[in-house]
N, CA, C and O of each residue as an XYZ file, in Angstrom:
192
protein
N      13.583      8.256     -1.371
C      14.662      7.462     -0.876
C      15.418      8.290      0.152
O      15.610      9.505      0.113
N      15.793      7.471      1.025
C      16.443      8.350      2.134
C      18.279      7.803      2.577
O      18.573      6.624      2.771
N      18.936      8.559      2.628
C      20.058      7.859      2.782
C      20.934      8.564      4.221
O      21.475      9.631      4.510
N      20.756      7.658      4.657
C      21.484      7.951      6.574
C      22.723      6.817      7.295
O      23.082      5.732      6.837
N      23.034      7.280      8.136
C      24.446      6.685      8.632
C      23.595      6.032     10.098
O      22.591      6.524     10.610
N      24.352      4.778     10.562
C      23.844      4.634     11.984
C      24.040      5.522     12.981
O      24.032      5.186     14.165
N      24.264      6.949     12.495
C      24.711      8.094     13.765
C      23.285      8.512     13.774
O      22.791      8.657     14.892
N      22.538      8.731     12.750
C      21.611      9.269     12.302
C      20.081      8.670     12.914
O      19.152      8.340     12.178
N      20.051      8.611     14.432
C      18.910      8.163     14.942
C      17.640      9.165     14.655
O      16.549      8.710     14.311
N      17.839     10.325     14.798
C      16.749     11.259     14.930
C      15.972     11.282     13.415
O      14.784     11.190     13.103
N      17.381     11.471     12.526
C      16.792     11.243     11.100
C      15.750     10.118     10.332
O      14.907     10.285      9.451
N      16.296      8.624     11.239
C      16.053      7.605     10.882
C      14.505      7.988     11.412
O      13.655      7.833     10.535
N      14.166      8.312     12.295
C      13.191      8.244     12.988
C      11.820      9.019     12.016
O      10.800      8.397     11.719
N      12.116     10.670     11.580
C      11.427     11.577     11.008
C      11.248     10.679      8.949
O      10.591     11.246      8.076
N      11.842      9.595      8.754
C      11.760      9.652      7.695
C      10.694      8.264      7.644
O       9.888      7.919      6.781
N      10.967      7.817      8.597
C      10.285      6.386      8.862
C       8.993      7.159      8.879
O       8.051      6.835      8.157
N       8.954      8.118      9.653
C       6.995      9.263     10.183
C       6.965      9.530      8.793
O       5.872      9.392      8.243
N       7.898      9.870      8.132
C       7.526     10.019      6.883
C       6.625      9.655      5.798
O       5.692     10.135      5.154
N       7.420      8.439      5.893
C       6.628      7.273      4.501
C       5.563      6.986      5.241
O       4.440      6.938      4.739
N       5.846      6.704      6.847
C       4.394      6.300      7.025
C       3.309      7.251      6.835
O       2.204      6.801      6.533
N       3.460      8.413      6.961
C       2.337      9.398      6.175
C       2.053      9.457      4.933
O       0.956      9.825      4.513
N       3.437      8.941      3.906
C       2.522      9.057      2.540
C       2.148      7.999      2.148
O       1.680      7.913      1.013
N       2.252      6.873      2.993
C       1.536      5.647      2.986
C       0.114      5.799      3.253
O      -0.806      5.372      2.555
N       0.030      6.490      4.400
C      -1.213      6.356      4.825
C      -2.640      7.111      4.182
O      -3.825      6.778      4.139
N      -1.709      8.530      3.623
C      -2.278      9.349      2.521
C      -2.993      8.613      1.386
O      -4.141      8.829      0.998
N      -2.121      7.702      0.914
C      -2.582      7.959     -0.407
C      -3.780      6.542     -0.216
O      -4.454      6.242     -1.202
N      -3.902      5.991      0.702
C      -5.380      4.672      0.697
C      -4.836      3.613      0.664
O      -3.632      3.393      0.801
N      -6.063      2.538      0.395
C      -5.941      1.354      0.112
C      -5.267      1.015     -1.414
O      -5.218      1.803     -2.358
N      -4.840     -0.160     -1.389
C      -4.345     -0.798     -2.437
C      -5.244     -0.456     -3.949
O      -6.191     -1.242     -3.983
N      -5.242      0.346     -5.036
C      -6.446     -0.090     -6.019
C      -6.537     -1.034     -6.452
O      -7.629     -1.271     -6.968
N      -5.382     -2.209     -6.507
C      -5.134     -3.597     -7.360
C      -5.642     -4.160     -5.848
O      -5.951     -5.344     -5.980
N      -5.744     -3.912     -5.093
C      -6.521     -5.162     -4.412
C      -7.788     -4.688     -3.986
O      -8.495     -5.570     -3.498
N      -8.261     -3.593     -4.026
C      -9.872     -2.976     -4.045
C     -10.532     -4.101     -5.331
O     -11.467     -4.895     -5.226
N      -9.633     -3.802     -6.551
C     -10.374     -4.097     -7.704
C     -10.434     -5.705     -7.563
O     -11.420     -6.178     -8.127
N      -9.735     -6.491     -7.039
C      -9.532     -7.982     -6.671
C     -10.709     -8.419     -6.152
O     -11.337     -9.348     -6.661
N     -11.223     -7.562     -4.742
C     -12.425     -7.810     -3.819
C     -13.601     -7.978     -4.839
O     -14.421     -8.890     -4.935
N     -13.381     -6.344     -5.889
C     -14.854     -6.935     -6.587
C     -14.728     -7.876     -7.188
O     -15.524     -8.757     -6.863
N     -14.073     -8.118     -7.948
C     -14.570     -9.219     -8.771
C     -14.388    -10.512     -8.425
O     -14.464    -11.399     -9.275
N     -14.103    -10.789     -7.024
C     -14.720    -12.023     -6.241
C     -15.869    -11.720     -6.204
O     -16.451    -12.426     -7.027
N     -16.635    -10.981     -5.654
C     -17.969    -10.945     -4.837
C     -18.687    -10.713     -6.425
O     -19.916    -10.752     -6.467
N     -18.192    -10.559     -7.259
C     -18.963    -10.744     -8.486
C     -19.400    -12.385     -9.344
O     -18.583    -13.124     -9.892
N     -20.773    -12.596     -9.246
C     -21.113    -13.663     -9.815
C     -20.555    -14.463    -11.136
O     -20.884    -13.965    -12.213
N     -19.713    -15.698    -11.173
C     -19.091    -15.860    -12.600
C     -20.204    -16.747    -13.397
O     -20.571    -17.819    -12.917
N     -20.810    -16.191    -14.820
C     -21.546    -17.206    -15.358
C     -21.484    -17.715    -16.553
O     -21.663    -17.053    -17.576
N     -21.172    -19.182    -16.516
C     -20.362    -19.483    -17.739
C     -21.811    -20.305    -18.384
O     -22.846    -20.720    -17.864
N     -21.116    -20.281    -20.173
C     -22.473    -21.360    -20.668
C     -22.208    -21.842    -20.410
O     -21.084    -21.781    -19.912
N     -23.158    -23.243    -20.449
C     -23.384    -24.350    -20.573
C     -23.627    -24.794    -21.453
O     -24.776    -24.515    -21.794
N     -22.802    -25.808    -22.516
C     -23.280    -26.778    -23.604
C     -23.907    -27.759    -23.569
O     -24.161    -28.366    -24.609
């Protein structure tokens, strides 16, 4: 969490580069990786 004043352009700026790096670090979504498979996974139900 970051806490800044509207004086604080330069700050605003380095924290925004921030998150966007540990955003970008850490990947894709795993709750929506795991979503993809199990669409593309065949559903097979009985039949009575």
């Amino acid at each position: 969490m970051y806490w800044l004043s509207g004086a604080e352009a330069d700050k605003l700026v380095k924290s925004v580069e921030d998150a966007y790096e540990k955003i970008k670090r850490s990947g894709p979504n795993p709750i929506k990786l795991m979503d993809v498979k199990k669409a593309k996974q065949k559903v097979i139900t009985p039949v009575e």
